[in-house]
C-alpha positions, 0 to 999 in steps of 0.5 A, a space after each residue: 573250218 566254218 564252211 560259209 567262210 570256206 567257200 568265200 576263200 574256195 571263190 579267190 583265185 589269182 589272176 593268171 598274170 600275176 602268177 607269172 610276175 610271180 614267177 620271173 620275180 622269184 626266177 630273177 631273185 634266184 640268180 642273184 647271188 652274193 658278191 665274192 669277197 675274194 673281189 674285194 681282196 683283190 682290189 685291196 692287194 693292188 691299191 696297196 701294192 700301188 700305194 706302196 709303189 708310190 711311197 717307194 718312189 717318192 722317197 727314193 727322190 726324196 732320197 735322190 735330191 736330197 744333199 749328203 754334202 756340199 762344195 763351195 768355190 770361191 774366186 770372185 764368184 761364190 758359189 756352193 753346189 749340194 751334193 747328193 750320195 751318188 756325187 751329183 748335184 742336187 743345188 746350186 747357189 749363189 752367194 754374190 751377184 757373180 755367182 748368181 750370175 754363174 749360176 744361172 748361166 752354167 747348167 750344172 743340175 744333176 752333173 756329176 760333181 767333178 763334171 761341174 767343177 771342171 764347167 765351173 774352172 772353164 768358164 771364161 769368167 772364172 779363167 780370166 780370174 785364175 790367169 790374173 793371179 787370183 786364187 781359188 778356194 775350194 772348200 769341201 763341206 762333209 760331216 761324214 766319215 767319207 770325207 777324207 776320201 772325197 776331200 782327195 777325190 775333189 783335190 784330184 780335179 782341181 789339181 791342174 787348175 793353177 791357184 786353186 786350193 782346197 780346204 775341207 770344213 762342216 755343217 756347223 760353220 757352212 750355216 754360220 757362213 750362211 747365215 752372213 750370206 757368205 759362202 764358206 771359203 770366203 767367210 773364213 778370210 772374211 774371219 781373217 780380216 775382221 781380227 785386222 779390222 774390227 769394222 769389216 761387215 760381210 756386205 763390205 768384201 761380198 763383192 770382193 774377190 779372194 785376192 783382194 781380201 788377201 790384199 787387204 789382210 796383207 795390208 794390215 798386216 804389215 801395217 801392225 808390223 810397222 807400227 811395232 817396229 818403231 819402239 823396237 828400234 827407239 830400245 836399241 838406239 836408246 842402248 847405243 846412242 851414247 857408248 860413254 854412258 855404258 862406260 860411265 855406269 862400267 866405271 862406276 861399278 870398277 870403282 865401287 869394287 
């Protein structure tokens, strides 16, 4: 090396301070060392393990509130409560001013379906109704393949309760019930009466109870009766009122012989 140039990198020398900076900043770098992924994987493993705890949860109410079949009481009151798959119930709808009223004063959430019925039957409401005559429908709405079973098991509980019976029905006609803001029971009389009377609305018997459209199918019904009993009654007098003719056309016929 060119010994001018030697001598000028002979006269550098580092200040002992920053030698010792030198030294704690390569200490410092020495101890820091790489995150473990193992940290990391574990912290994955719980957020998923929550997360999937979450789903879990979330459809198993899901589950829970959602209804596997329905029962509409019909007296005055029309009233239908969903029911989930373990017999409670899930909703509670009034289809008429009194069985929103009912509703809203019956506290029958989570109940199990029977309980409910039987809160239903003894409210004093719905009691001054079944000892005054009036009848009950109870209509199980059920498209699976336990619905015999539990159209029984609904039977059973309301079989102590005069005027109370029990029908079975599905899906399909609950929704076209609903559709005419009618409760089931009480659409299938309403069907009843509107082949009597064509100008029925489902507005008209809304407030009515299912005695009263009774009634009024009874009405029209012996109504018809009566309108066809006249012309049958105007055959037979026509064929007795005057013997002499039968005898007439009897000795004609001799005489045509």
């Amino acid at each position: 090396m060119n010994r001018p140039l030697k001598n000028t990198f002979d006269q550098i020398h580092a200040d002992e301070g920053i030698k010792a900076r030198t030294k704690e900043y390569i200490h410092a770098r020495a101890q820091v060392r790489p995150p473990k992924p193992v940290i990391y994987s574990k912290a994955f493993r719980m957020a998923a393990a929550c997360f999937l705890l979450i789903c879990c949860c979330a459809g198993g109410l899901f589950y829970f509130l959602t209804p596997a079949y329905a029962i509409s009481i019909d007296v005055n009151p029309s009233i239908e409560l969903g029911i989930n798959a373990f017999d409670r119930v899930v909703s509670v709808q009034g289809y008429n001013e009194d069985g929103k009223l009912l509703a809203d004063r019956l506290h029958l959430q989570f109940m199990n379906y029977s309980d409910a019925l039987e809160c239903i039957m003894s409210d004093a409401s719905v009691s001054d109704y079944l000892t005054n005559d009036e009848t009950m429908t109870v209509t199980l709405i059920d498209d699976t393949d336990k619905s015999q079973e539990r159209l029984t098991a609904v039977e059973d509980c309301i079989s102590h309760h005069e005027n109370a019976v029990c029908y079975s029905g599905n899906s399909e006609e609950a929704k076209e019930a609903h559709d005419c803001g009618l409760s089931l029971g009480k659409y299938r009389a309403f069907l009843e009466l509107k082949e009597l009377d064509p100008d029925i609305t489902p507005e008209d018997i809304q407030g009515w109870s299912m005695k009263e459209i009774q009634n009024r199918i009874s009405e029209l019904s012996d109504d018809e009766t009566r309108n066809a009993s006249p012309s049958l009654e105007e055959t037979s007098c026509e064929e007795t009122a005057d013997p002499s003719h039968h005898q007439e056309q009897k000795h004609k016929g001799h005489h045509w012989d």
